[in-house]
BABASE-69807 format. One record per residue (C-alpha): chain; x, y, z. Coordinates in Angstrom, 2 decimals, decimal comma, padded with zeros to 5 digits. Example, Ala and Ser with C-alpha at 12.3 -4.5 7.8 and 13.67 -1.06 7.14 Angstrom:
2
A_012,30_-004,50_007,80
A_013,67_-001,06_007,14
% end
This chain:
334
A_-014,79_-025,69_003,00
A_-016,27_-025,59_-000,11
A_-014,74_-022,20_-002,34
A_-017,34_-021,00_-005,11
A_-016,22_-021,29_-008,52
A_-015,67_-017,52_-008,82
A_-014,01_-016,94_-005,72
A_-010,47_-017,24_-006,78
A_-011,22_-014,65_-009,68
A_-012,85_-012,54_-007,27
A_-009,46_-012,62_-005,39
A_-007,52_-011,85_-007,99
A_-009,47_-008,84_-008,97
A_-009,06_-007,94_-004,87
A_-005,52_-008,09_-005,42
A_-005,50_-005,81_-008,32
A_-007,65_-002,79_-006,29
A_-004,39_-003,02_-004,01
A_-002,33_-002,99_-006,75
A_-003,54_000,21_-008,05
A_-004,45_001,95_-004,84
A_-003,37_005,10_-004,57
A_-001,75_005,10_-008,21
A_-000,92_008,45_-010,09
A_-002,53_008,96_-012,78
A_-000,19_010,73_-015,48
A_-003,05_013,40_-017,39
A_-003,06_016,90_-018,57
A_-005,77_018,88_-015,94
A_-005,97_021,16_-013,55
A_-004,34_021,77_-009,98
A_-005,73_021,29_-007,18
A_-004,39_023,30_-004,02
A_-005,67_024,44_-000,26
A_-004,42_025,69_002,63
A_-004,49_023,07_006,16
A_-005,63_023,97_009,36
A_-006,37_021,78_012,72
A_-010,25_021,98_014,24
A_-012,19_020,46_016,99
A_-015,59_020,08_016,83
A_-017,50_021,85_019,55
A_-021,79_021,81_020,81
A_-023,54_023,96_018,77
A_-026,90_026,13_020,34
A_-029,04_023,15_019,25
A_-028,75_019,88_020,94
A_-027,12_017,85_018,37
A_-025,66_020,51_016,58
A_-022,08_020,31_016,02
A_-019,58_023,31_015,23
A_-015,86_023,68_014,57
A_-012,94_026,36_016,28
A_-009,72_026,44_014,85
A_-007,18_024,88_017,32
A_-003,92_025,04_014,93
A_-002,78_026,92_011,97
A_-001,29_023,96_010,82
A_-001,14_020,27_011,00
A_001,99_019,38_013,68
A_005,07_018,04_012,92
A_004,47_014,56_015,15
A_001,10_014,15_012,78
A_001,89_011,49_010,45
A_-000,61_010,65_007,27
A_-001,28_007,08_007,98
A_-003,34_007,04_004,58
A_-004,90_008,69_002,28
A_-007,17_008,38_-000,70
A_-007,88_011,41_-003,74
A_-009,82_009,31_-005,93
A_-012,84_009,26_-008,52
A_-016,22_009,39_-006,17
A_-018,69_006,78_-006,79
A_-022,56_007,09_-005,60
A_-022,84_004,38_-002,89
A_-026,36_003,89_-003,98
A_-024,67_002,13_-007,31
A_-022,42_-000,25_-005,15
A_-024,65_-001,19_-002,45
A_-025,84_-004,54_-001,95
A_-029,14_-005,42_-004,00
A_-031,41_-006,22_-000,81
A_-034,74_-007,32_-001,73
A_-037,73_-004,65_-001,20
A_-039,06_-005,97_001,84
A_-035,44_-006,17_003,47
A_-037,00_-003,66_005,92
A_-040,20_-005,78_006,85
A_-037,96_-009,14_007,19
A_-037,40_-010,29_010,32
A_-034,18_-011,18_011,92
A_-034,66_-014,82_010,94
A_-035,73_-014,35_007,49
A_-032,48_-011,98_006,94
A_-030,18_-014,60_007,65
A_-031,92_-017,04_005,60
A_-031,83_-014,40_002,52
A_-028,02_-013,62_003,45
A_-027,10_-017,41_003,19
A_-029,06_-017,66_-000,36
A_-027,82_-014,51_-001,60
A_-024,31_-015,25_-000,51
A_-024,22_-018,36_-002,54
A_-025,87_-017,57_-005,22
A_-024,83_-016,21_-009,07
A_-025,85_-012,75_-008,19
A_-023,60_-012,62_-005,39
A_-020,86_-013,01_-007,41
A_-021,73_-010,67_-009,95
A_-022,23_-007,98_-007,35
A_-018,88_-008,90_-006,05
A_-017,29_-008,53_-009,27
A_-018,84_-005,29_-010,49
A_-017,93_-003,46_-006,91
A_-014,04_-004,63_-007,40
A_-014,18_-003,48_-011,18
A_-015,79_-000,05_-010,11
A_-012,69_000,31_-007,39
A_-010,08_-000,70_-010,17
A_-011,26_001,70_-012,58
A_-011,38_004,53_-010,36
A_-009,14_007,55_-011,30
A_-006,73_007,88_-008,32
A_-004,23_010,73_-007,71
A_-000,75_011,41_-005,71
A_-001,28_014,09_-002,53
A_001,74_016,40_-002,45
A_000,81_016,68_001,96
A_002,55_019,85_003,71
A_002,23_020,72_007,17
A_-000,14_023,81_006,25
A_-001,24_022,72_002,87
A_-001,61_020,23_-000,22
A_-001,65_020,14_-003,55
A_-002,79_017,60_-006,71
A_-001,34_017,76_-009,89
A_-003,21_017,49_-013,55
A_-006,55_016,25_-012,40
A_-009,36_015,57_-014,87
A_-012,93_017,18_-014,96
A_-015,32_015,53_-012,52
A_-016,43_014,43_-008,77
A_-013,61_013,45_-006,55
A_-013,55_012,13_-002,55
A_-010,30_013,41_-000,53
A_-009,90_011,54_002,98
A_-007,12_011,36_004,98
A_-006,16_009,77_008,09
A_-003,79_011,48_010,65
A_-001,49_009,12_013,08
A_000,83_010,20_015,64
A_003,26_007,69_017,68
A_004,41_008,77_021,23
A_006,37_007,31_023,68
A_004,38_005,42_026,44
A_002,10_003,65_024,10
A_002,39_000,31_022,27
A_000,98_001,51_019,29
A_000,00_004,51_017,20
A_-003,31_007,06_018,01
A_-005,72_008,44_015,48
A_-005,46_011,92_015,94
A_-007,41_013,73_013,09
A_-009,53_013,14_009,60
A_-009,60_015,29_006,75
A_-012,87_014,22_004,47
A_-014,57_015,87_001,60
A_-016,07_015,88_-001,75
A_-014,59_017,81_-004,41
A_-016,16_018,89_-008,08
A_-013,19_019,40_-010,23
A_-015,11_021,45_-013,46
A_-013,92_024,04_-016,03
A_-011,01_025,56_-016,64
A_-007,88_026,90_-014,05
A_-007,03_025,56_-011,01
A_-008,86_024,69_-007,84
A_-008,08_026,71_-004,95
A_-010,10_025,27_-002,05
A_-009,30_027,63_000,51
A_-008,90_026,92_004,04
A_-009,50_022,80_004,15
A_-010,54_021,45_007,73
A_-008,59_018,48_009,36
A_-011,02_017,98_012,30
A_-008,65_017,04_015,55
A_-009,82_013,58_017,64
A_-010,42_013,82_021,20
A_-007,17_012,09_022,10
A_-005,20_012,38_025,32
A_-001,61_011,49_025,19
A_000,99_010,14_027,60
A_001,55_013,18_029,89
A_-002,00_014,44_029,85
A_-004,57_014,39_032,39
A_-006,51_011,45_032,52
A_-010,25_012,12_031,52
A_-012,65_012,14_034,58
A_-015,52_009,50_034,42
A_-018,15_008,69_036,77
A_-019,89_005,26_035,81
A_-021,94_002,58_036,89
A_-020,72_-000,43_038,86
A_-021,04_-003,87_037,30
A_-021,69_-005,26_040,38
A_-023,95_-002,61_042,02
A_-026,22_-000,37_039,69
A_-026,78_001,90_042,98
A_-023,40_002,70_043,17
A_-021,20_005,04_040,97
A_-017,46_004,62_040,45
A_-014,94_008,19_039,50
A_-011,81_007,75_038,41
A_-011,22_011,19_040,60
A_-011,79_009,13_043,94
A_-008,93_007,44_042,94
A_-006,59_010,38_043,17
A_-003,05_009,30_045,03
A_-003,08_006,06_043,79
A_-001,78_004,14_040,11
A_-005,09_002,89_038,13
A_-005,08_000,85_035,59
A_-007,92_001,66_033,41
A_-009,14_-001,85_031,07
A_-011,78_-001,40_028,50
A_-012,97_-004,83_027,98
A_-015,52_-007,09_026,50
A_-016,88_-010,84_026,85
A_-017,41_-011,20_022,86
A_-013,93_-009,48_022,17
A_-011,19_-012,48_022,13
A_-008,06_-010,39_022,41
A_-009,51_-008,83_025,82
A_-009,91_-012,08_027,67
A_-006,47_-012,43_026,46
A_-005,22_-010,04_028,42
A_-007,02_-011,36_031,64
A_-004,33_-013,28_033,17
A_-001,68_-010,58_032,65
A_-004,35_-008,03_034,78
A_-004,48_-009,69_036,90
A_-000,57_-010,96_037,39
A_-000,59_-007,15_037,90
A_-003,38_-007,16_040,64
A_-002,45_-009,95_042,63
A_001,23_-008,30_042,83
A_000,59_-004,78_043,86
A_-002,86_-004,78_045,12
A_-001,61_-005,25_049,04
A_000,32_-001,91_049,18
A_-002,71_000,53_049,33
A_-001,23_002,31_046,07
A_-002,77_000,81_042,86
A_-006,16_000,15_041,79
A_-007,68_-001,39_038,42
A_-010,66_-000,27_037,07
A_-011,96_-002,66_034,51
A_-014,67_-000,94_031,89
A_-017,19_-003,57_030,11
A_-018,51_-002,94_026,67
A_-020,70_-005,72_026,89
A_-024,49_-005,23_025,70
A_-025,16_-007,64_028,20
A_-025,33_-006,78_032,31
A_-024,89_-010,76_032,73
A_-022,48_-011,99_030,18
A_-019,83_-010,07_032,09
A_-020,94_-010,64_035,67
A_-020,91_-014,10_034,78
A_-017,14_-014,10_033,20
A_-015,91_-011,79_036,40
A_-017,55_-014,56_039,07
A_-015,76_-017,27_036,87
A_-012,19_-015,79_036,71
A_-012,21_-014,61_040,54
A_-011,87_-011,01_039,24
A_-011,66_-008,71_042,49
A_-010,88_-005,25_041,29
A_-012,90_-002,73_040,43
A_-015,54_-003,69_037,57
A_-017,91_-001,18_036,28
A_-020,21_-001,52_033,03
A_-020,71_000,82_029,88
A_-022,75_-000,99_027,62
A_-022,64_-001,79_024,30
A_-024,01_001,55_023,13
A_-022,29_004,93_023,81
A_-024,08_007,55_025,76
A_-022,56_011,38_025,98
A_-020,18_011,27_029,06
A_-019,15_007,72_028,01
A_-015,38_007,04_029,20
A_-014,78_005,54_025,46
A_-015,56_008,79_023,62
A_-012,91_010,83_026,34
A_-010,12_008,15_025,92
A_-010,65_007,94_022,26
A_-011,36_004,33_022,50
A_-012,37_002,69_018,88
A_-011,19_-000,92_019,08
A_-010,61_-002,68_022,61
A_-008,61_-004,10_024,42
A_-007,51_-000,50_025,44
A_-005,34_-000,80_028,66
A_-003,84_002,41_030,45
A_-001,94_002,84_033,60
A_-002,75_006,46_035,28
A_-000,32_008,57_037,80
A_-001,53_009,06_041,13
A_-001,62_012,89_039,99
A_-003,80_011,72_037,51
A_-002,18_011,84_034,54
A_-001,57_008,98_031,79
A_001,79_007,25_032,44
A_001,37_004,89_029,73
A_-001,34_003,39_026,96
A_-002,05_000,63_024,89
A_-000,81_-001,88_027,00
A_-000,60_-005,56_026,27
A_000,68_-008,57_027,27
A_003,63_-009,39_029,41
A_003,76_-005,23_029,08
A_000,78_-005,03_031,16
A_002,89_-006,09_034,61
A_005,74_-005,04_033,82
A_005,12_-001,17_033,33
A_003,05_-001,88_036,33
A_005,91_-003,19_038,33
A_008,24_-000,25_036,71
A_006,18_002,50_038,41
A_004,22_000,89_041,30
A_007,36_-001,25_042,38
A_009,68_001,46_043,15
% end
């Protein structure tokens, strides 16, 4: 392929906005200081209107910050990509074409360039995180973004869970420090090993008149697959499902329930038929609806495999690979 003339500079300059993420910058300014506390967001009176109730004090001592950022804020009206007036009238054809011609062209690069500059020179400060608060040191006057990302590992699962965010805008202006207050870390709707399983009552791939709950399945091991025909990774895990299924599903006491993301009915009826799948297959959609099964299990990237207890709670998450049958085999085998 073909690399523009610029794109090796452009690389460079992407190397250098890792470089200097999250560098201190060493300034006389002021302080600035809150206090943390742990919300969920709950239904306000208004449909669509979202509130918050205080769950913690505190943030807990298995939250981890995965990442954080306490840098200069920059309008994204002054980075965003120069699309032509008419973008909006274009049709999806004409889009593309403009995309193509755009993406080769001089202004591309330029564009390019002057977003990686603006990320460089952005003034970028050191949190000092606490459980129940955080503080910045000698921050200059002016308009600052403070987002943080919470993680929290747990045995059971292959890999960590997003568990809360922390994002606002903060004027820094005048003189003395800036006390913030009470700062909001708004909790995600996680469910860990442990918990109960989230109840879900969905459509069947194979049957739109019929309606699968994960409660029918109470007394028995489910394992729960949230899947998709465009995502490469899930069709990965295909043959280790259904190692699983083929082992256990003569003994009456397991069950998988495979959950399709697909936009299309027919993309994943067609890729069930093909690879013999005989479980359980019900279908979600590309686009999530309130009382989706992805919003309850906190699902933001797929595949997302889980094995649930025949008392209904989760036994074990995240599951992939050769881990799939044998956690199966570990409970279900006994």
């Amino acid at each position: 392929m073909k690399m523009k003339r610029s794109s090796f500079g452009l690389a460079i300059l992407g190397l250098l906005v890792m470089m200097f993420a999250g560098g201190e910058v060493q300034a006389e300014g002021q302080d600035v200081k809150g206090k943390l506390r742990v919300v969920r967001e709950v239904e306000g009176e208004k449909e669509g209107e979202k509130n918050v109730e205080e769950v913690w004090g505190q943030v807990p001592k298995k939250w981890d910050v995965s990442r954080y950022t306490f840098r200069e804020y920059i309008d994204p009206d002054t980075l965003k990509c120069p699309y032509p007036e008419n973008w909006e009238a274009m049709d999806a054809v004409a889009k593309r074409r403009w995309w193509v011609d755009f993406n080769m062209s001089k202004a591309f690069d330029e564009w390019q360039e002057a977003t990686l500059m603006a990320q460089i020179a952005r003034k970028r400060y050191v949190v000092d995180f606490q459980r129940d608060s955080f503080e910045v040191k000698s921050v200059e006057p002016g308009r600052y973004e403070f987002v943080v990302s919470y993680l929290m590992f747990e045995e059971g699962a292959s890999s960590s869970t997003w568990v809360g965010d922390l994002k606002m805008t903060i004027d820094v202006e005048g003189e003395g420090d800036v006390d913030l207050g009470v700062v909001d870390v708004v909790k995600k709707p996680y469910v860990l090993v442990g918990e109960e399983a989230p109840d879900f009552e969905v459509e069947d791939l194979l049957d739109e008149t019929k309606v699968v709950k994960l409660s029918d399945y109470r007394g028995k091991y489910v394992l729960l697959d949230f899947w998709a025909t465009w995502c490469g990774p899930c069709l990965a895990q295909t043959p280790h499902v259904k190692k699983a299924w083929e082992a256990f599903k003569g003994g009456g006491k397991f069950a998988v329930i495979a959950l399709s993301g697909d936009r299309e009915r027919e993309k994943a009826l067609e890729y069930v038929k093909k690879e013999g799948l005989d479980f359980t297959q019900v279908f979600l959609g590309g686009k999530r609806e309130k009382g989706d099964p992805r919003n309850a299990y906190q699902v933001n990237t797929i595949p997302s495999i889980w094995l649930i207890g025949p008392d209904g709670k989760v036994l074990a998450k995240q599951l992939y690979g050769e881990r799939i049958y044998k956690v199966v085999k570990e409970y279900v085998g006994k």
